[in-house]
C-alpha positions in Angstrom: 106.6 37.7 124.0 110.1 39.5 123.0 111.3 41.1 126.6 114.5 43.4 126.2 117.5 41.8 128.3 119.2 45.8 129.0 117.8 48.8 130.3 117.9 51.1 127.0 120.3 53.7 128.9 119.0 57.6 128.4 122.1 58.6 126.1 121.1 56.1 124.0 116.8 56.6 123.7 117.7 60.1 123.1 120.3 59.8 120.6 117.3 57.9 118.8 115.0 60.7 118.8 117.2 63.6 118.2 115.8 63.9 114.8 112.4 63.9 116.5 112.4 67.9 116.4 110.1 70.1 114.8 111.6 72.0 111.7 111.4 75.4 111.0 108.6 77.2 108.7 109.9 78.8 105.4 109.6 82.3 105.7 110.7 84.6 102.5 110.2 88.6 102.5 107.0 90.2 101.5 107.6 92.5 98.4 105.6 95.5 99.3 106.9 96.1 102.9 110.0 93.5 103.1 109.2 92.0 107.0 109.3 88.3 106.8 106.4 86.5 106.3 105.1 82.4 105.2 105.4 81.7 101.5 102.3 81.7 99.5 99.8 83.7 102.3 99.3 87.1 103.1 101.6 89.2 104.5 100.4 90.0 108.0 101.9 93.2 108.2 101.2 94.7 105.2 97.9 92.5 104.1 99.3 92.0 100.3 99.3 89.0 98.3 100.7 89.4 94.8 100.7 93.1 94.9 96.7 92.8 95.4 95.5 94.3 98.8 93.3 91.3 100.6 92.8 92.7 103.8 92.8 95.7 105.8 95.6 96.4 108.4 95.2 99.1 111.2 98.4 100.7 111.1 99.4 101.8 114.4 
């Protein structure tokens, strides 16, 4: 059975995973009420999809 012969210092395991992160989502801007939202679902502030109300929003 293969046994390492050094101690795989902590610079060097993390220089491994440093591209071991999470990315970030896509966001684009919602054309009815322009705050941020995930491409291709409804706008959570708003409720729009396409320019088609799909669900109701309390404003407060």
């Amino acid at each position: 059975m293969a046994v390492p012969k050094q101690k795989t210092s902590k610079a060097r395991r993390d220089k491994r995973r440093a591209h071991d992160h999470l990315a970030t989502p896509p966001s684009s801007t919602c054309p009815q009420c322009d705050a941020p939202k995930v491409p291709h679902r409804v706008c959570g502030s708003c409720g729009t999809y396409k320019g088609r109300t799909i669900i109701e929003v309390d404003s407060e």
